[in-house]
TIBANU-491084 format. One line per 2 residues: number of its first residue (from 1); for each residue y, x, z of C-alpha. Coordinates in steps of 0.2 Angstrom, whole numbers, padded with zeros to 4 digits. Each point is the difference from the previous one (the first is absolute). Example, Ala and Ser with C-alpha at 12.3 -4.5 7.8 and 13.67 -1.06 7.14 Angstrom:
BEGIN
1	-0022,0062,0039  0017,0006,-0003
***
This chain:
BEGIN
1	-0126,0237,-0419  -0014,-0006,0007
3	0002,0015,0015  0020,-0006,0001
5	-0007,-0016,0004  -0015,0006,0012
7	0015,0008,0008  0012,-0012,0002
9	-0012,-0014,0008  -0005,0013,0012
11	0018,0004,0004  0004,-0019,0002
13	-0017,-0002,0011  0004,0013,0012
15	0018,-0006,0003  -0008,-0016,0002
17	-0009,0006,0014  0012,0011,0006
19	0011,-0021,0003  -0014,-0006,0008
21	-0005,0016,0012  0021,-0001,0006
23	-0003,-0018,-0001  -0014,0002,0014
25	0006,0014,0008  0019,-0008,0001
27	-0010,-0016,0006  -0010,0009,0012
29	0014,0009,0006  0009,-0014,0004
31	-0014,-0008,0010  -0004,0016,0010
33	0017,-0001,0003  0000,-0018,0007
35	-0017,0005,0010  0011,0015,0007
37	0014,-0012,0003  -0008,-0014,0008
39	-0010,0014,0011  0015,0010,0005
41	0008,-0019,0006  -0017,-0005,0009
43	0000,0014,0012  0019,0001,0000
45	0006,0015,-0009  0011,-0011,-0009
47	0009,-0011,0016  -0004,-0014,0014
49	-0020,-0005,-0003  -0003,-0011,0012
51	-0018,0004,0011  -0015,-0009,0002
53	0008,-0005,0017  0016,-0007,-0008
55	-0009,-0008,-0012  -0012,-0011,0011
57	0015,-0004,0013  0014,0000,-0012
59	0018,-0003,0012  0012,-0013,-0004
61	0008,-0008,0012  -0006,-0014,0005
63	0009,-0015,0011  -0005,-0006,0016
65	-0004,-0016,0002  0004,-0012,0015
67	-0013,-0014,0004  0002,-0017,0010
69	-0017,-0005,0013  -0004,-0011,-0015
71	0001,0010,-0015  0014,-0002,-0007
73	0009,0015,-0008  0018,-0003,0009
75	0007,0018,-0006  0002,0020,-0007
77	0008,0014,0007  0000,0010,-0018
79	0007,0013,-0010  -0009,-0005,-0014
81	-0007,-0017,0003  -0017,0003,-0004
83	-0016,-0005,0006  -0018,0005,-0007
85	-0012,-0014,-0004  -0018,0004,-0007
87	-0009,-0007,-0016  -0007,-0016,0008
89	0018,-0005,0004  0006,-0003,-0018
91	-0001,-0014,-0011  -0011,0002,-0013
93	0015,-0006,-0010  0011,0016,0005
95	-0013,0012,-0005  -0003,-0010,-0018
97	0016,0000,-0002  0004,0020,0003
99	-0015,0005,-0012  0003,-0012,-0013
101	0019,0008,0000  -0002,0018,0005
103	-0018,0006,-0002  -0012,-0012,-0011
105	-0011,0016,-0001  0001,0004,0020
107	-0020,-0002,0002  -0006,0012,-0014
109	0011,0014,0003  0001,0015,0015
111	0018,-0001,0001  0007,0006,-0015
113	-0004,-0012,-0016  0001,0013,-0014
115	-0005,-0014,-0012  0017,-0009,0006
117	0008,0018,-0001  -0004,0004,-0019
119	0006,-0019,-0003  0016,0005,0006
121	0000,0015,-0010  -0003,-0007,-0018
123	0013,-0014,0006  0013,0010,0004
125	-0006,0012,-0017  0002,-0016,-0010
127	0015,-0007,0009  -0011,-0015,0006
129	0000,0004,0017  -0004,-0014,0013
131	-0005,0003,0019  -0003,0014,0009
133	-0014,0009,0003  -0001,0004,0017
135	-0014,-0009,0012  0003,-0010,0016
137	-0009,0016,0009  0015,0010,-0008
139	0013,-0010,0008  -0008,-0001,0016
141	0001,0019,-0002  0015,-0001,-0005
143	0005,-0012,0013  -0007,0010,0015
145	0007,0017,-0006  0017,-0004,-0008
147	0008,0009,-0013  0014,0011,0000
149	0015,-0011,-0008  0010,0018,-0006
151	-0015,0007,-0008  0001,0005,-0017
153	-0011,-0002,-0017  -0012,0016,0005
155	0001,-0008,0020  -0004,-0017,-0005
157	-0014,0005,-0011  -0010,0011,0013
159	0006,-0015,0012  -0010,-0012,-0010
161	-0014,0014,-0001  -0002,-0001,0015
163	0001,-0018,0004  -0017,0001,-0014
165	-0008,0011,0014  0004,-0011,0016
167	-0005,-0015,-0010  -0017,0010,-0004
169	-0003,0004,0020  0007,-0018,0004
171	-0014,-0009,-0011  -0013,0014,0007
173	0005,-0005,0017  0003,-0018,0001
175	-0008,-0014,-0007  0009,-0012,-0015
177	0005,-0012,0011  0007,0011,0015
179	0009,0007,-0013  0008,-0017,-0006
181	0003,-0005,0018  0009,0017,0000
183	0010,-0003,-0014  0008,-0016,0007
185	0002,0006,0017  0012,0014,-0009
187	0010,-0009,-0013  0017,-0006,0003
189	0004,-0017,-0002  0019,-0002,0004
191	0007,-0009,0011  -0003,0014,0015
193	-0020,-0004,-0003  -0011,0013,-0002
195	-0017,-0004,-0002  -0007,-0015,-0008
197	-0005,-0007,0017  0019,0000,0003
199	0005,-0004,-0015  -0011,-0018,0001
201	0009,-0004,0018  0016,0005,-0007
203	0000,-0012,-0015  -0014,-0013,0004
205	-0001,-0002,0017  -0019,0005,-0001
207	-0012,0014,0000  -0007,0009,-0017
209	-0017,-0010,0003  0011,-0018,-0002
211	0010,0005,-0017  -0003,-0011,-0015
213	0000,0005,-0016  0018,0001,-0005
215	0006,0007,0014  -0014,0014,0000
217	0005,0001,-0018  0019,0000,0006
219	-0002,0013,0013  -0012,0012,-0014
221	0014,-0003,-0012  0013,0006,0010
223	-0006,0015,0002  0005,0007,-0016
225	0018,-0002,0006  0005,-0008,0017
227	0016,-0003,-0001  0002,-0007,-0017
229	-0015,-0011,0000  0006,-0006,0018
231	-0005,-0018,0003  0016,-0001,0011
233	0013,0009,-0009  -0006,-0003,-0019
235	-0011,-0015,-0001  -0001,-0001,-0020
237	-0005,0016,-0001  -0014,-0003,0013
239	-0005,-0014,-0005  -0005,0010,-0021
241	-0008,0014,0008  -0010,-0012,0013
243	-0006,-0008,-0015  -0004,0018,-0010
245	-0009,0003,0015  -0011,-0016,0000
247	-0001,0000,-0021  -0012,0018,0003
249	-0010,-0009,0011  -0003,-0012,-0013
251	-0004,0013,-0012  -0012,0009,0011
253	-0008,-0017,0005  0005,-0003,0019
255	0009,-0015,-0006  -0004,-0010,-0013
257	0011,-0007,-0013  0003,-0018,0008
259	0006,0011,0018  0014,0010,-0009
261	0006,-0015,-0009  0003,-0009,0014
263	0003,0012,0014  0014,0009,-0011
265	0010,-0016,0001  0001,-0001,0017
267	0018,0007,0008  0001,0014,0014
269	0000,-0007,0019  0008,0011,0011
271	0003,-0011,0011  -0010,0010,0015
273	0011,0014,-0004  0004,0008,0014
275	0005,0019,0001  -0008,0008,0015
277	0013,0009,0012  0004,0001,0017
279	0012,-0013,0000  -0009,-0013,-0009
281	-0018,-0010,0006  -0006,-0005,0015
283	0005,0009,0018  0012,0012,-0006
285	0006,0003,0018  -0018,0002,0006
287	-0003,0012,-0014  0016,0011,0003
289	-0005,0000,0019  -0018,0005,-0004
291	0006,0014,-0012  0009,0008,0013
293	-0013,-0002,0013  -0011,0007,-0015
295	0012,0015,-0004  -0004,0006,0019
297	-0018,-0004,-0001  -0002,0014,-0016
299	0011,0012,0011  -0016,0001,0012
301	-0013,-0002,-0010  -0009,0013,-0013
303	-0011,-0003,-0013  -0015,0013,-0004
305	0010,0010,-0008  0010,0003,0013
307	0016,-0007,-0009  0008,-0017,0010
309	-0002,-0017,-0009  0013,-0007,-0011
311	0003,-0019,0000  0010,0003,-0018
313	-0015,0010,-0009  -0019,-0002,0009
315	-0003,-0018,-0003  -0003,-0003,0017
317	-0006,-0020,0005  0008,-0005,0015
319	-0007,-0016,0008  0009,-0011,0009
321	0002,-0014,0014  0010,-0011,-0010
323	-0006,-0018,-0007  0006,-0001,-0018
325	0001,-0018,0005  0011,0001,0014
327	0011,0011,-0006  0004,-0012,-0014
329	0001,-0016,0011  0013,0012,0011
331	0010,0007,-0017  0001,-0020,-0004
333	0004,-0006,0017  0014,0013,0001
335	0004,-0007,-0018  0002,-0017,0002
337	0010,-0001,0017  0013,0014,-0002
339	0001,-0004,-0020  0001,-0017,0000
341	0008,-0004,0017  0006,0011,0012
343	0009,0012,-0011  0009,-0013,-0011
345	0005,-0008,0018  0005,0017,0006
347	0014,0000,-0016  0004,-0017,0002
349	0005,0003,0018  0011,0017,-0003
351	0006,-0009,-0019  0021,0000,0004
353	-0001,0009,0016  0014,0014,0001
355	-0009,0017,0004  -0017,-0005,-0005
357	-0015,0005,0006  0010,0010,0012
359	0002,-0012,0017  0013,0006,0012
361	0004,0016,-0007  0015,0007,-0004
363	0005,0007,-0019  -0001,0019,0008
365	-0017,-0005,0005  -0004,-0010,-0015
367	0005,0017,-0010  -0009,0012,0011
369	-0017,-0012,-0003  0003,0001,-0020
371	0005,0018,-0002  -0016,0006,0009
373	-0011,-0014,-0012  0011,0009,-0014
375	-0005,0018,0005  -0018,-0003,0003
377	-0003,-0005,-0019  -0005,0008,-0015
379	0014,-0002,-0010  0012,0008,0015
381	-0012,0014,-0002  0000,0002,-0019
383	0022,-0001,-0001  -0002,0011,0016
385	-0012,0014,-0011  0013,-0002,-0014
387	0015,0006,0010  0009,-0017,0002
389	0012,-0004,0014  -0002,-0010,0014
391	0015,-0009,-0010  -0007,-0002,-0015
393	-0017,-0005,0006  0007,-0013,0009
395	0010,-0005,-0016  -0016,0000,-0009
397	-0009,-0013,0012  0014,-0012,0000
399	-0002,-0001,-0020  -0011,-0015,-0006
401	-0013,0006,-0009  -0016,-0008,-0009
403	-0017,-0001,0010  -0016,-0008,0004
405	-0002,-0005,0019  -0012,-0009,0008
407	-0002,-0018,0004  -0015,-0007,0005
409	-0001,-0010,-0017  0000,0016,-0006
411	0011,0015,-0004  0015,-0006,-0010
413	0012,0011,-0011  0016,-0004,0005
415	0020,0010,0004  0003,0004,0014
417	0009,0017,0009  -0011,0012,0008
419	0010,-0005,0017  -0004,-0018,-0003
421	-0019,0003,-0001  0000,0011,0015
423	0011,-0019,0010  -0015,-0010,-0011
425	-0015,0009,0010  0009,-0001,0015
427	-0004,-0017,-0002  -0016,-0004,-0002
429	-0011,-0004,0015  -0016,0014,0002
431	-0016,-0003,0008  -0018,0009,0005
433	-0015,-0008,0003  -0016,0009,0006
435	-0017,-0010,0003  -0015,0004,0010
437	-0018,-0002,0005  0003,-0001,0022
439	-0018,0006,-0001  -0001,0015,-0011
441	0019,0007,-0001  -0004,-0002,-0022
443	0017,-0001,-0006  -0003,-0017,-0011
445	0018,0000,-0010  0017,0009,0000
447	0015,-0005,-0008  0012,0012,0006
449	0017,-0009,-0010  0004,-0012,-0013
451	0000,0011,-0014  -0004,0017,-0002
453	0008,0006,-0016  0018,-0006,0009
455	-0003,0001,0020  -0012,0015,0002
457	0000,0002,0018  -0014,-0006,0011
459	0002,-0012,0012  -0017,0001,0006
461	-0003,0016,0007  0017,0010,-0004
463	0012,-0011,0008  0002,-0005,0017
465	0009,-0016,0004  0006,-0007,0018
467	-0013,-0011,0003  0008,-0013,0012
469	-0010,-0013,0009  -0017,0005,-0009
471	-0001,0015,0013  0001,-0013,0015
473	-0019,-0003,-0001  -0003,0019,0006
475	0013,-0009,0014  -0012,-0010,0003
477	-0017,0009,-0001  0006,0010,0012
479	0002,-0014,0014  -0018,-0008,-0004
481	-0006,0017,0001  0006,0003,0017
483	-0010,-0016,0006  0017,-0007,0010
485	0001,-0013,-0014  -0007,-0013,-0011
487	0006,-0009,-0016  0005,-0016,0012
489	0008,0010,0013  0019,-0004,0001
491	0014,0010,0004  0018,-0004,0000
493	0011,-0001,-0016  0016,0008,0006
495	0011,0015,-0003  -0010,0017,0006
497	0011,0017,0003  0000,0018,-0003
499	0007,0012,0008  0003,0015,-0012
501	0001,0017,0001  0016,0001,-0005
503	0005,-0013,0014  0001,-0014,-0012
505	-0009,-0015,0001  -0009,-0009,-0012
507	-0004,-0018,-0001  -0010,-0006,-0016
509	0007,-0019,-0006  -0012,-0012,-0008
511	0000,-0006,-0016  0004,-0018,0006
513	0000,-0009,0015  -0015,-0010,0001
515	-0008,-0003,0017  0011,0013,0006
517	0000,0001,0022  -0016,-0010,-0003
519	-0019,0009,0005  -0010,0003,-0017
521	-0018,0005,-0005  0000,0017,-0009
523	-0009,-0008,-0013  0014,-0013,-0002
525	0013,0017,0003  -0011,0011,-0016
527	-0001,-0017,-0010  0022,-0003,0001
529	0001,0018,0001  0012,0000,0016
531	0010,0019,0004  0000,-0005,0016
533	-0018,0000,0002  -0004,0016,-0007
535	0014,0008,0010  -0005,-0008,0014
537	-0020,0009,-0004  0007,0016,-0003
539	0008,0002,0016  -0015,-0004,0008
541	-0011,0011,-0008  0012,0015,-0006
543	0005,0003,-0018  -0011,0018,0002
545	-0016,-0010,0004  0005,-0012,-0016
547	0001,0018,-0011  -0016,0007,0005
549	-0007,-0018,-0006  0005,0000,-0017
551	-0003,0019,-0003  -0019,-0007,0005
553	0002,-0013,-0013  0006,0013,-0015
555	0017,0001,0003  0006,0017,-0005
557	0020,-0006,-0003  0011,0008,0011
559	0008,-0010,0015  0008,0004,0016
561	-0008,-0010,0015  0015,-0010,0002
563	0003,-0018,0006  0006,-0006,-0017
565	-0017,0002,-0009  -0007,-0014,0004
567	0013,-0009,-0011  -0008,0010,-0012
569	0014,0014,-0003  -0013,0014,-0006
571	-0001,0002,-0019  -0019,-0001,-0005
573	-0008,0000,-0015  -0010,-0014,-0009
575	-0016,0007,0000  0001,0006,0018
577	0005,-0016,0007  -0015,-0010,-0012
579	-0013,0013,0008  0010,-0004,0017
581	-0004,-0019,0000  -0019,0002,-0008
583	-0003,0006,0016  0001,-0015,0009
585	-0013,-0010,-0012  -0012,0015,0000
587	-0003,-0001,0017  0011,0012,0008
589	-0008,0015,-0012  0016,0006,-0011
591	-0006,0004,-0019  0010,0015,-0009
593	0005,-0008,-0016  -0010,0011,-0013
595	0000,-0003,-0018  -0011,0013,-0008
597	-0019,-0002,0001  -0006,0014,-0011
599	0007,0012,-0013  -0013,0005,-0012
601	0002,0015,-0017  0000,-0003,-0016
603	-0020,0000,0001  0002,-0013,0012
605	-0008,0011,0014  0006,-0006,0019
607	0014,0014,0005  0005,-0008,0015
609	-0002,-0016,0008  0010,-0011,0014
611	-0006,-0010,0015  0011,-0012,0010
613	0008,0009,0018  0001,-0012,0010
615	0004,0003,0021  0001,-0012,0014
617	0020,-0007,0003  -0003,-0015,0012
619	-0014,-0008,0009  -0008,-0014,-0009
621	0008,-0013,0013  0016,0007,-0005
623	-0001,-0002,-0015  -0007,-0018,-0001
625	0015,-0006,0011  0013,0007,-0011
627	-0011,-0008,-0016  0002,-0016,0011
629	0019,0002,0005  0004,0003,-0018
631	-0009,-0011,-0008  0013,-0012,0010
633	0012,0008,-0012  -0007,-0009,-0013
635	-0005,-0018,0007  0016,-0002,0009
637	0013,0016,0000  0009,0011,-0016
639	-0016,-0001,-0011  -0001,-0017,0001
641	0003,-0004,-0019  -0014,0008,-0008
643	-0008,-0017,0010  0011,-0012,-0005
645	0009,0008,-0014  -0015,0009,-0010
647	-0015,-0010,0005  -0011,0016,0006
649	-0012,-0007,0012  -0011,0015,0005
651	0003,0008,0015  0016,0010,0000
653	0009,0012,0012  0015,0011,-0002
655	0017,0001,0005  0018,-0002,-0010
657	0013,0013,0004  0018,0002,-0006
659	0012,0012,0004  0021,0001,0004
661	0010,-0007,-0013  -0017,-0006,-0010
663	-0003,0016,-0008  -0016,0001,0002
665	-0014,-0014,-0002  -0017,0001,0003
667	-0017,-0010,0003  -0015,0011,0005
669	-0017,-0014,0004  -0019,0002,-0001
671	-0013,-0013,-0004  -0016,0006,0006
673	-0006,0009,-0017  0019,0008,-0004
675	0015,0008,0008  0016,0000,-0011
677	0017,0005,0004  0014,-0004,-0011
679	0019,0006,0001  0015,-0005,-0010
681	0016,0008,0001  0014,0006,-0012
683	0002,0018,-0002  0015,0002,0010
685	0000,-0010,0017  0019,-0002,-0001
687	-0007,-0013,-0016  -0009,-0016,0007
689	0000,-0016,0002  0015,-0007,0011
691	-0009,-0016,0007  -0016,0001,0010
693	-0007,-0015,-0008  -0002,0010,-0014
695	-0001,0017,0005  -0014,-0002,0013
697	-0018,0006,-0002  -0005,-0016,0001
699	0008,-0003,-0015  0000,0017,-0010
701	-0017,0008,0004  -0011,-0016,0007
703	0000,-0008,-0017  -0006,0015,-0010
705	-0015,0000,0013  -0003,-0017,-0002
707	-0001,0000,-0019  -0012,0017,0002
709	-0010,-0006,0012  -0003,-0017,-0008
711	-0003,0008,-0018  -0012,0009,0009
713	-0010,-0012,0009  0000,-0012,-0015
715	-0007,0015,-0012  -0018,-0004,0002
717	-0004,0017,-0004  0005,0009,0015
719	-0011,-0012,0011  0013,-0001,0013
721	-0005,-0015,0013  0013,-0012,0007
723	-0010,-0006,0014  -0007,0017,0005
725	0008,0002,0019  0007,0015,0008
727	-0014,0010,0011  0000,-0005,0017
729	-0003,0014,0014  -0018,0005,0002
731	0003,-0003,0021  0008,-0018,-0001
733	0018,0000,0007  0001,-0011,0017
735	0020,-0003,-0007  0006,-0017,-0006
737	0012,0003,-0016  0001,-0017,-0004
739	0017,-0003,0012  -0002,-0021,0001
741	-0017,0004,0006  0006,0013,0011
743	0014,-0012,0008  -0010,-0011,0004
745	-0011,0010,0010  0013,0010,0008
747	0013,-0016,0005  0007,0008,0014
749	-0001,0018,-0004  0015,0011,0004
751	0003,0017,-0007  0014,0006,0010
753	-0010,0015,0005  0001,0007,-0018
755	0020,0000,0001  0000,0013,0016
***
């Protein structure tokens, strides 16, 4: 008996140890096989490992970013709109808040919290699971090195394998906090905002460093889900998980108990919400002009790799000439004369007419115009893609349908036909304004149209306008450069005549018939702006020596040297014509307009910079003579009512100009310390005003100067100077511009020799 039982407790204590020997050597098994595993994956036998190279310059793409002269972030060009920000940039509030929520445990683990992971275990064992287990290192791992969204059970489980590994080289090669500026320059945050430093601008208007605690706690909680905890589409929902958010960091003692109480009763602001594209913001038209530049800037330039740059993806910094300050007094000044004045006049005045906007055109041409607006847009081309007929396209446009279209109230959901909105656009009044520093060439704002979202073409550089009487000047500057004449010299105001090549003759008519047959001053001539004058200039000096002037001053518009352009018949751009007449206040030296100072990498290392280009146009008495003449402009000529109308008392010279039929109006003028050009026009020139008291560019471009000019000046920021003078010649100039002076030191001078 006693041996039966000897034997049995040695049977039952070997199978006892026989358990625990599989036990150990199932257990040890399974961790050699892990080891194995988790070696296989590190030098990768098992897929994509990431190097030591990867790893400390991980790519995403990153957004460049556009800067005004002072600062101000006016733009991205993006795929992703991302931009990097270090540690120091946070709010202390934004990295309380992702700890407390995501990793309380962050600072005592190497990446992986195996304490966290065997609480996850025994919940999901117990069916008491809460939380996950993986670390804000895992998900930055995650983040950088993206899973595969098909793999399977056995895919997904090497994938997070292998985000254990990257999480274990991220911590041995970066410090805690690069690794939490990491992780929110890679999260996604809705809302095309990638990157907490995005993510801040997008919903706060401010950077990471500025965030309170409930909107750090708003943008952390979010996380978990952007869409559905969406301060903008699901506010409630928001709102709870904010407050989840801000309850941890009680619990974990960033907050205490008081804080919570109070701030979880505040409601969400999104008030500065603003999602950041290319048709919203400040200087959209700048910005698309500048991408384009840009675009061609990459094309020729490498970087050490070898590869070209890429606006979209290297996070390039592109810093430019633009006065945040400026731009926005020209945005407003744009604003509040086309919005609130001449636009609603502009209806009044066509309200009832039949054909309207189209003056003196028959219903052919009428057709013709609105076929070709019908076939330029996208919903032509879409019908066009989906095999309609010309037939039922039209048919389709003709139908009322609902849409939003702009207003400058705002853009207003209303039914209309696509037809309809194409005769709406027709009729609103356009504009481009450029301003500049006459010393420098620094282009100091740019509002290329009214809207960019609905009328994307620029009117700055891409369109070129006839210019009318604003190219008399260059009329002029040619006579005072020749020496033969002076301000006060007068010459006869009657018809001049060409004989054409075709054996035509032209004669130019005057506007009006004010001291018609009588002798005038040219100064008095440039002030009224009198055809017969400038004709009469032309053919004195040849329209070929007028060409070779303005090509001197800029000009690269193309124009046949013909009689007829010094009525201003040549289509020039904005920004040519503003560089054009900064000449004349920088002394004779012409400034090419530039706009970019430097454009710097994602390090912020200088990759190139830009200097001004200046070149001698005109001698410096040249120059001060035709500041003089058109300065008369303004004290007694077209300009006249930015004295008595606006109330600007600095000194001020520029020139009005409006073209046949008052298509076209514009005002280009200097003060000493800025040039600015500004144009208004509709997009068709058959659409215009049908009076020249209110189509002139005395009274559709002059008072958008006016208003920028004087924001300007009155900004106390921008140190502009009212009584700083134009620069005089540094040889004084033996010639009298002040013409009742010069009368009455010249009474009996005759100047019939000038006629022969």
């Amino acid at each position: 008996m006693n041996k039966f039982n000897s034997s049995k407790g040695k049977s039952k204590s070997k199978s006892k140890y026989n358990l625990v020997k599989i036990f150990w050597i199932a257990y040890a098994s399974g961790l050699g096989f892990v080891f194995l595993l988790i070696l296989l994956i590190s030098i990768g036998w098992m897929g994509f490992m990431p190097s030591f190279e990867e790893l400390e310059n991980p790519k995403t793409n990153l957004a460049t970013e556009i800067y005004s002269e002072d600062g101000q972030l006016l733009g991205k060009f993006y795929i992703e709109n991302r931009s990097n920000i270090s540690y120091r940039d946070l709010s202390p509030h934004l990295i309380n808040a992702l700890l407390s929520t995501e990793d309380a445990r962050f600072y005592k683990h190497s990446g992986v919290d195996f304490k966290a992971l065997v609480r996850v275990a025994f919940g999901i064992a117990t069916f008491t699971h809460k939380g996950g287990g993986s670390t804000i290192t895992q998900q930055l791992a995650k983040n950088l090195f993206p899973r595969d969204p098909k793999a399977g059970k056995i895919k997904l489980a090497i994938t997070k394998l292998k985000e254990w590994v990257v999480a274990a080289k991220l911590e041995r090669n970066y410090s805690k906090e690069e690794i939490i500026a990491m992780y929110f320059n890679t999260v996604d945050f809705g809302n095309m905002s990638h990157g907490v430093n995005s993510a801040s601008r997008t919903y706060f208007n401010k950077t990471p460093y500025e965030l309170e605690i409930p909107e750090a706690a708003l943008l952390v909680g979010m996380l978990k889900a952007p869409t559905y905890y969406s301060p903008t589409r699901n506010p409630q929902n928001a709102t709870r998980r904010r407050n989840v958010v801000m309850n941890q960091m009680r619990k974990y003692d960033y907050i205490t108990r008081e804080t919570y109480d109070s701030l979880k009763e505040i409601p969400i602001d999104m008030s500065q919400f603003k999602v950041q594209d290319h048709t919203a913001g400040v200087a959209t038209y700048f910005r698309e002009y500048l991408r384009q530049e840009m675009v061609k800037w990459c094309n020729d330039h490498t970087k050490p790799d070898g590869s070209n740059y890429n606006i979209y993806k290297d996070g390039l910094k592109i810093y430019t000439t633009i006065d945040y300050r400026m731009q926005v007094h020209a945005e407003a000044a744009v604003q509040n004369y086309l919005g609130n004045d001449l636009q609603p006049k502009f209806f009044n005045h066509w309200k009832g007419v039949k054909n309207a906007p189209f003056y003196r055109l028959t219903a052919e041409q009428t057709e013709n115009i609105m076929n070709s607006a019908m076939k330029r847009s996208p919903r032509y081309a879409v019908l066009k893609e989906n095999n309609f007929t010309e037939e039922d396209i039209k048919k389709d446009f003709k139908t009322p349908t609902e849409m939003r279209i702009f207003t400058y109230q705002g853009e207003k959901d209303t039914v209309m036909s696509p037809w309809d909105s194409i005769l709406y656009y027709k009729m609103h009044l356009l504009t481009g304004l450029v301003a500049m520093e006459p010393s420098s060439g620094k282009v100091r704002a740019y509002v290329g149209g009214i809207n960019y979202k609905h009328f994307q073409f620029d009117h700055v550089s891409l369109s070129r306008r006839q210019v009318g009487s604003t190219f008399k000047p260059f009329v002029y500057a040619l006579a005072m450069q020749e020496g033969e004449l002076s301000p006060c010299s007068e010459v006869p105001n009657v018809p001049v005549s060409f004989d054409m090549d075709d054996g035509s003759t032209w004669r130019p008519r005057n506007s009006n018939d004010a001291r018609e047959g009588e002798m005038v001053t040219l100064k008095w001539a440039l002030a009224n702006s009198v055809n017969y004058i400038s004709a009469y200039l032309i053919k004195r000096y040849s329209p070929q020596a007028v060409v070779d002037l303005v090509r001197k001053l800029g000009i690269t518009a193309e124009m046949e040297a013909v009689p007829s352009i010094c009525l201003g018949t040549p289509d020039i751009s904005v920004l040519e014509m503003t560089a054009a007449f900064s000449t004349f206040s920088n002394q004779g030296v012409y400034m090419k307009p530039y706009y970019v100072t430097k454009i710097c990498d994602n390090k912020g290392n200088v990759i190139e910079s830009f200097n001004p280009n200046s070149s001698e146009a005109i001698d410096q008495q040249t120059a001060w003579l035709m500041v003089r003449l058109m300065q008369g402009v303004v004290e007694g000529g077209t300009g006249s009512r930015l004295r008595y109308r606006y109330k600007l008392d600095m000194p001020i010279a520029g020139k009005t100009g409006t073209t046949q039929n008052n298509s076209d109006g514009w005002f280009v003028g200097y003060t000493p310390q800025l040039t600015c050009g500004v144009w208004v026009g509709c997009e068709d020139r058959s659409v215009h005003f049908r009076t020249t008291d209110l189509g002139q560019g005395a009274n559709t471009g002059l008072p958008i100067w006016a208003d920028f000019v004087r924001r300007c000046y009155e900004d106390k920021k921008l140190n502009f100077d009212k009584d700083m003078r134009f620069k005089e010649p540094s040889t004084p100039v033996n010639i009298e511009t002040d013409c009742n002076k010069y009368k009455a030191a010249n009474p009996s001078q005759h100047f019939n020799k000038i006629f022969d």
